[in-house]
C-alpha positions in Angstrom: 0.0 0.0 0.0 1.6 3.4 -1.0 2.0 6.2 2.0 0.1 9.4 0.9 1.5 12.3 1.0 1.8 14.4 4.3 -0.3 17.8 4.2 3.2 19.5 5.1 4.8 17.7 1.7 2.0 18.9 -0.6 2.1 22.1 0.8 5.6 22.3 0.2 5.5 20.9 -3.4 2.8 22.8 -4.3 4.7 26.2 -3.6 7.8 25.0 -5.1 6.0 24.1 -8.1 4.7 27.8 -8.6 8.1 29.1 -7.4 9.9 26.7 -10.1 7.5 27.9 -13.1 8.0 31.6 -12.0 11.9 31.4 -12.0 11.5 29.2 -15.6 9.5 32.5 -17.0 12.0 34.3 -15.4 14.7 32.8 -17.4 12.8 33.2 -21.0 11.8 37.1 -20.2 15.9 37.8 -19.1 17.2 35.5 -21.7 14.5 37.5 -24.2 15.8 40.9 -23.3 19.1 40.0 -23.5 19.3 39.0 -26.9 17.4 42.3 -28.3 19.4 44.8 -25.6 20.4 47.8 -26.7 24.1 47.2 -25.9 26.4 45.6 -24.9 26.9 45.5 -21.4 23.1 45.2 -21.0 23.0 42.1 -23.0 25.4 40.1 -20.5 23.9 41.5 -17.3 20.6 40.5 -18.5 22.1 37.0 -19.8 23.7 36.5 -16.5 20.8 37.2 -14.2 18.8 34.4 -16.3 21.1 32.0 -15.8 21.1 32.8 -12.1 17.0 32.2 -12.6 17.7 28.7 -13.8 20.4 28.0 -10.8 17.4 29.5 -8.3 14.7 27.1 -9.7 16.9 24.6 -9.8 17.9 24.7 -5.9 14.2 25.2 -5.5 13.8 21.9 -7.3 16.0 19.8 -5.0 13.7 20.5 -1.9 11.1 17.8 -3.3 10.6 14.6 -4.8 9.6 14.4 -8.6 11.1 16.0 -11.9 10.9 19.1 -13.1 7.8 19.0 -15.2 5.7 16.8 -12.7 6.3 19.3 -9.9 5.5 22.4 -12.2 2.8 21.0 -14.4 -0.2 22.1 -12.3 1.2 25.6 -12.5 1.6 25.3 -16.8 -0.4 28.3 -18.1 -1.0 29.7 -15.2 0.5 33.3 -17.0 -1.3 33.2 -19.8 -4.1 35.6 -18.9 -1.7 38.1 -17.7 0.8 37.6 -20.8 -2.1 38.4 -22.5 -3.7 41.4 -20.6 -0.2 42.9 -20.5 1.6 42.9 -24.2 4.3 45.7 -24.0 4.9 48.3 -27.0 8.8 48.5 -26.0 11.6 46.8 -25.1 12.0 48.8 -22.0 8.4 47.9 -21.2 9.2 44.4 -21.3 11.6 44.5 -19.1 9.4 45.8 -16.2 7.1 43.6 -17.4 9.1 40.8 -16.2 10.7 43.0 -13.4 6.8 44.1 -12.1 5.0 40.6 -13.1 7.3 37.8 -11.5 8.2 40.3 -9.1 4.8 39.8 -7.6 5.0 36.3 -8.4 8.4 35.7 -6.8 7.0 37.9 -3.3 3.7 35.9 -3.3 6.3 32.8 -2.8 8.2 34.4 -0.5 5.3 35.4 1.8 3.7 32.3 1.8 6.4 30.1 2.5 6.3 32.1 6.0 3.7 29.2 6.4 5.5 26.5 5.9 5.4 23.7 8.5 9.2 23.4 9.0 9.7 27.0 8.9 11.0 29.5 5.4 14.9 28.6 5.8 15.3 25.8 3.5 13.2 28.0 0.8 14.7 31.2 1.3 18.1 29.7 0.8 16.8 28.3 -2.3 16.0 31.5 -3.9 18.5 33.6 -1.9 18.3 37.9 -2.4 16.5 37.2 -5.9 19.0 38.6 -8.0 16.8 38.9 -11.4 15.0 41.7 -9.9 18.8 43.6 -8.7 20.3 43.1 -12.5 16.7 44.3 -14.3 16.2 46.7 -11.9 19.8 48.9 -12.3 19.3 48.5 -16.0 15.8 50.1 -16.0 16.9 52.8 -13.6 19.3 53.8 -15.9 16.9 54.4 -19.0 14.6 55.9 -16.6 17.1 58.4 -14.7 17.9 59.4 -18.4 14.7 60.0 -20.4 11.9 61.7 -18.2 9.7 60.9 -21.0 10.2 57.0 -20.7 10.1 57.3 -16.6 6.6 58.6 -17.3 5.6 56.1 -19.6 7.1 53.2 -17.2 5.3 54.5 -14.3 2.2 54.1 -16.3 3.2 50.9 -17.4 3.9 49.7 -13.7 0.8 50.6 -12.7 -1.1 48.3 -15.3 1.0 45.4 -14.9 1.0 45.4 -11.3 -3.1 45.5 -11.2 -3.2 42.7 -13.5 -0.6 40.5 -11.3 -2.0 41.0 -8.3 -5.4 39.7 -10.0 -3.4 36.8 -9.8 -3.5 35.9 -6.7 -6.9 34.9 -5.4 -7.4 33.4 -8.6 -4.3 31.0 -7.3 -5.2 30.6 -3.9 -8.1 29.4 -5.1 -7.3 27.0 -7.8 -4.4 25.6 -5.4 -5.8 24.8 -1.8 -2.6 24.0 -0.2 -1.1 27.9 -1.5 -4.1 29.5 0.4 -3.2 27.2 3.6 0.2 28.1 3.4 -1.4 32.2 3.4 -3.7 31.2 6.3 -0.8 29.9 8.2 1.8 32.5 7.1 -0.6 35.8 8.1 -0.8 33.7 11.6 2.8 33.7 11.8 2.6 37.1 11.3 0.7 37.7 14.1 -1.9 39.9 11.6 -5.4 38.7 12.4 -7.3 41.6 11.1 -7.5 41.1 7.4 -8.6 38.1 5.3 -5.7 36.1 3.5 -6.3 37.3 0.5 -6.2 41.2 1.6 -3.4 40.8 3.8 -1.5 39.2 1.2 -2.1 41.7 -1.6 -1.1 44.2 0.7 1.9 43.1 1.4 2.9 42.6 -2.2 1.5 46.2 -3.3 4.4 47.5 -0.7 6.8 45.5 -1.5 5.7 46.8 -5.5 5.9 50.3 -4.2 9.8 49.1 -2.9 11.1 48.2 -5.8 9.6 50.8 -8.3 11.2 53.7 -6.1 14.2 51.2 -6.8 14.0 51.8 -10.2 13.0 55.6 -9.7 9.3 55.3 -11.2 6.1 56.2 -9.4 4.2 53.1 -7.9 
């Protein structure tokens, strides 16, 4: 008779899953922007921080049981809507894109692996400081710092994406059971009773959002 899997395991595979599939998009948008940079130097920093995606979702990997595909394959798709809801006009646009979008995605992780039965150490030394959003982040502060008319534009840009990523989340909270455990049991941990999951997490995430685009220099 096979052993089922503990609540605590599928929890934990279940967020590495959706952690795994954000780094993988993370690699394609880097590795993306880096071949169409507009220089040199951009190209490599963007080339190097999506190879450091692949090495995070890799690490990731090795805290469960089960290939690559398995693990991510109830997350497959799971961007679509928002790939589609957010096409960008630029290639400076796509870049925040990625920078905004998996941003969110990569802080939902983080947050609810707060919740995590064994504690957030073995994941958080999976992902480490994130360095995609350092690399993406210097190069778009640099365009922005030097054309006021494309820091405008971005911040207008940031504020789309951001809406339609955070739309994101309840709809996978509630496709995924064990991801809204892990936000019941991370906002405990917390010690913030007040709001629903839901509300507490997307608050969270908008100020981490409002972080990183003073970061960059751009109005949240």
């Amino acid at each position: 008779m096979s052993q089922q899997p503990s609540t605590s395991d599928t929890a934990l595979t279940t967020l590495v899953g959706l952690a795994a599939y954000t780094e993988l998009a993370a690699f394609g948008l880097l590795a993306s922007r880096s071949a169409d940079a507009p220089d040199l130097a951009t190209r490599q920093t963007l080339a190097t921080a999506a190879g450091e995606a692949l090495g995070r979702q890799q690490r990731l990997l090795h805290l469960v049981d089960g290939g690559a595909a398995a693990v991510m394959a109830p997350f497959d798709g799971a961007l679509a809507d928002f790939d589609a809801r957010t096409s960008p006009s630029s290639w400076a646009e796509g870049l925040l894109k990625g920078v905004v979008g998996l941003g969110v995605a990569q802080d939902l992780c983080r947050e609810l692996s707060q919740g995590l039965p064994g504690g957030a150490d073995a994941y958080r030394g999976a992902v480490g400081d994130l360095p995609m959003r350092d690399a993406a982040t210097a190069v778009l502060a640099e365009a922005a710092s030097a054309d006021a008319v494309l820091a405008a534009r971005l911040a207008l840009w940031g504020r789309r994406v951001v809406g339609e990523a955070l739309g994101l989340v309840p709809v996978l909270l509630a496709a995924h059971p064990p991801l809204a455990a892990l936000g019941a049991a991370a906002r405990e941990a917390a010690a913030e009773q007040g709001a629903s999951v839901q509300p507490w997490l997307v608050s969270r995430l908008t100020a981490e959002h409002t972080r990183r685009m003073d970061r960059i220099g751009l109005a949240a």
